[in-house]
Steps between C-alpha positions, in 0.01 A plus 500: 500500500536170680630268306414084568767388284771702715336569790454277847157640561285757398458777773267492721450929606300561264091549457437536122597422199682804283242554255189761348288257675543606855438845438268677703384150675516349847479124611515249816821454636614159628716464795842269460573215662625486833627186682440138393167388353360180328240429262326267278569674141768788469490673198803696395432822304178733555437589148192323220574174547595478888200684600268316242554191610502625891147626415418163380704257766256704743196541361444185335664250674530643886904485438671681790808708267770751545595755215837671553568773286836657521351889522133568418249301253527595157842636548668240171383508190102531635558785613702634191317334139291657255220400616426305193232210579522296188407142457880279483828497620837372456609562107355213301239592282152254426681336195814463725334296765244294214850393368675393780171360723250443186165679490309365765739609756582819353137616521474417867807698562321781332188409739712571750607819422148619415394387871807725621338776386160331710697537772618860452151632453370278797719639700411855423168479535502373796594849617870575391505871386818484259373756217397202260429650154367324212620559143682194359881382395640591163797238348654709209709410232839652507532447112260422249613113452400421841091608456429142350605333783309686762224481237510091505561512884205687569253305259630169710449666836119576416402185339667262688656659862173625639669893429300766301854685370457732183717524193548853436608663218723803463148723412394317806689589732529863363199599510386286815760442749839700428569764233794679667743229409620267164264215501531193234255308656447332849230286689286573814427353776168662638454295869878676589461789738783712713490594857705642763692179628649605808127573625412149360797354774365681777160399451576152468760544808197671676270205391721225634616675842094499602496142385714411778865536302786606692709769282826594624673802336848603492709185570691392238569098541889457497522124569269230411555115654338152483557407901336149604225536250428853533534849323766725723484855332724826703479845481738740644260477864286196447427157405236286413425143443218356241398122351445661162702779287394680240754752301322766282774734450541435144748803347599581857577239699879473557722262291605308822184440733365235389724226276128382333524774338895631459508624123165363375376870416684736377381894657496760186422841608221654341452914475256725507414902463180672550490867383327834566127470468438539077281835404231456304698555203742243581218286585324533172853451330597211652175374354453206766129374552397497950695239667681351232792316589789413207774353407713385207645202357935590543658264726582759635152609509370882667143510666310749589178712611306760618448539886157608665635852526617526110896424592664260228667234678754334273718190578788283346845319644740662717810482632696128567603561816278599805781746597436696113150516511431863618754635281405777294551352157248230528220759584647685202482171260137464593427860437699469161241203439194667608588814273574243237172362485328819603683768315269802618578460887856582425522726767277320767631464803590218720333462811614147632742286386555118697616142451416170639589138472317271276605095484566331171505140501729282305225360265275820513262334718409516857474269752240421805726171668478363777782260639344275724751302653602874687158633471624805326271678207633777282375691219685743276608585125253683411696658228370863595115439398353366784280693731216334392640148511692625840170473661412215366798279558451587869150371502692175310772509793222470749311237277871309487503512874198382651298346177740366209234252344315825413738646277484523134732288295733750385883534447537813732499249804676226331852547537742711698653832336807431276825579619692787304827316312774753552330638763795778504443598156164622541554852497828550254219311238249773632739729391587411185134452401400859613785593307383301199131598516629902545695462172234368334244800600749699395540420147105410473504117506 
C-alpha cells in the first residue's frame, strides 16, 4: 500500500479505492491532466474535504477551482472508513477542550460538530444515494470503572452541549441495543447514523463537477513551487498554475510536497474486515439493534456494525508501515478481535479485509489554516473520526477563502498544525505502544 511517509507520490493508475465499498458499484471517471493549465484555487486531494469546499468555492461564492486527485475521488481514506458519521473529531473529549479553552468555547466547538453532521444529512438529501441507515452510536465501557465517566459525560452533553446522548446501563444495553457481547455500561448517541462513504464522495464529486468544478483524476502532484507569487504544481505530463492552494490530503499527502506541512500529521493506518453476510441465527446472536454503529473505550479501541445486507463489518489499527498492511496477520488480528467480542461467529468468514491512512495531529486536534502571506489553506488531523467534520471543514476552507469575517471564533482556525518533535521517532513509539497496549489485552488490563 502506498506509503506517504516513504513514498514520492502516491500512484496515479488506479480508479478505486481497495475496499467492500466499491463492490458491485460504478462511478464518473475524470480525465488527468494534460499540458499546462492555470487557475484561481487548486485544491490538492479529491477526497471530503477537497471536494467540500470545491462544492462551496463554486456554489457560493462563483470561485473558479481545480481539484486534482491523484487517481479517482474517494480513493484515501473516503473511500476506505467505516462509514461512521458521528458528531467530533480529533481525540479530545468535551472536558478536554472545557479545560484547555474554558466552557464557552468548548461548547461552540461541540456546535460545530453537531452542524457537521447538518452538513452530512444536507448533503444527502439533496439526492446522494449512499445507503444512509439510521440506528445510533454506542460508546462502551471496556471495564466496569470506566461507566461513570461516560455516565457524567453524557449528562453534560444533554444539559449543556445542545446533544441528547443516553447513559445506558449494562440491562440497557442488553436488552436494547447489544446482547451478543460483555457490556458494563456505555452511552448513546441517537442523531449518529452510518452510510456507505465512498457513495457519499461520489455524490459530492458529482455535485461539485455540475457546479462548474474542474476534477482531474489520476495525476499525482510530484512538485509543488511558490514562482513570482504563484502556485506551480507538476505531474508526470502537466502543470498548472493557481493564486490560491489548498492541500486536503490529510493521511496521504506525501511527507515532502509541501514544507507547510512536512511532519505536522502523523498517517496511522487504520483496518478493516467485512465478513460473509450473518444468518439469521448469527443475526439474532450477535444481538445488535438496525443500524447500530459501536465502539469501545481501549485506546486501542475496535468498532463495528452491521451492513445493509446483514455483513458485520469490524475495524481496528493495522499495520505501521504502508508496505505491511495487506499482510495476512493483521486480517487475522481483527478476526481474533471480532471472535473475541463475538464468540458465536467463530467460524464466520472473512469477506474483505483493507487499510487506509488516517492523520493524527500532534495535539489531537485538527487544523483548518490558512497562511496568508502564500495564500495557502490546509486542513488535516483529523485523528481518524472525521467524515462528518471532513465536510464541514471544507465548507470552513471555502468560508476562510473568500469570507473570513464570517467565521466562528474557534481554535480549529487559529493556529497552524504542530510540528512532530522527533519527527523520526514517530513510528518506533508506534511500535512500542502497539506492543504495550497488546500486552495489556493480553493479560486483561
Amino acid at each position: 500500500m502506498y506509503d506517504p511517509l516513504v513514498d514520492k507520490a502516491p500512484p496515479s493508475d488506479q480508479n478505486q479505492p481497495d475496499s467492500f465499498w466499491v463492490s458491485g458499484k460504478s462511478a464518473d471517471a475524470y480525465s488527468p491532466l494534460s499540458g499546462s493549465h492555470k487557475t484561481d484555487v487548486v485544491i490538492i486531494g479529491g477526497g471530503y474535504t477537497g471536494l467540500s469546499c470545491a462544492l462551496s468555492l463554486a456554489e457560493q461564492y462563483g470561485i473558479e477551482c481545480t481539484v486534482i486527485e491523484a487517481n479517482q475521488p474517494g480513493w484515501g481514506c473516503s473511500g476506505r472508513n467505516g462509514g461512521f458519521v458521528l458528531p467530533g473529531t480529533g481525540r479530545l473529549s468535551v472536558k478536554q477542550m472545557r479545560e484547555r479553552w474554558g466552557k464557552p468555547v468548548s461548547q461552540a466547538i461541540y456546535a460545530e460538530y453537531l452542524e457537521s453532521i447538518d452538513s452530512v444529512n444536507q448533503l444527502i438529501d439533496e439526492g446522494i444515494d449512499c445507503e444512509r441507515g439510521a440506528g445510533g452510536y454506542l460508546k462502551l465501557a471496556h471495564k466496569p470503572s470506566l461507566v461513570k465517566g461516560l455516565h457524567e459525560q453524557a449528562q453534560e452533553l444533554a444539559a449543556d452541549y445542545g446533544d441528547s446522548i443516553l447513559s445506558l446501563s449494562e440491562h440497557d444495553i442488553t436488552t436494547k441495543y447489544l446482547s451478543g457481547t460483555k457490556a458494563y455500561g456505555g452511552i448513546y448517541y441517537p442523531n449518529a447514523f452510518g452510510i456507505n462513504p465512498w457513495l457519499l464522495c461520489q455524490g459530492i464529486a458529482k455535485k461539485a463537477a455540475s457546479a462548474g468544478v474542474n476534477i482531474v483524476g489520476n495525476s499525482a502532484i510530484l512538485d509543488c513551487q511558490r514562482v513570482n507569487q504563484k502556485h506551480v504544481l507538476r505531474t508526470e505530463t502537466a502543470s498548472i498554475t493557481a493564486n490560491t492552494l489548498i492541500v486536503t490530503t490529510n493521511g496521504y499527502g506525501q511527507r515532502h510536497l509541501h514544507d507547510g506541512l512536512k511532519d505536522r500529521t502523523f498517517p496511522v493506518i487504520s483496518s478493516i474486515i467485512v465478513t460473509e453476510p450473518l444468518t439469521p441465527q448469527q443475526l439474532n446472536d450477535v444481538g445488535m439493534s438496525i443500524g447500530l454503529m459501536v465502539m469501545d473505550t481501549r485506546p486501542l479501541k475496535y468498532y463495528y456494525r452491521i451492513l445493509p445486507d446483514n455483513r458485520l463489518l469490524f475495524g481496528g489499527r493495522g499495520a505501521i508501515e504502508g508496505k505491511q498492511a495487506s499482510h495476512a496477520k493483521y486480517r487475522d488480528a481483527l478476526k481474533n478481535g471480532l471472535v473475541a467480542t463475538f464468540p458465536s461467529l467463530h467460524n464466520i468468514k472473512i469477506s474483505a479485509f483493507w487499510s487506509g491512512w488516517v492523520s493524527v495531529s500532534f495535539d489531537d486536534y485538527p487544523r483548518v489554516y490558512h497562511d496568508k502571506a502564500t495564500k495557502t489553506l490546509y486542513s488535516g488531523g483529523y485523528c481518524g473520526a472525521g467524515l462528518a467534520f471532513s465536510i464541514q471543514a471544507g465548507k470552513r476552507l471555502a468560508q476562510m477563502h473568500c469570507a473570513p469575517e464570517k467565521l466562528p471564533d474557534l481554535p480549529f482556525w487559529q493556529s497552524p498544525l504542530q510540528k512532530f518533535p522527533l519527527a523520526f521517532a514517530r513510528r518506533p513509539a508506534l511500535k512500542t505502544f502497539y506492543a504495550w497496549e497488546a500486552f495489556k489485552r493480553h493479560v486483561g488490563l
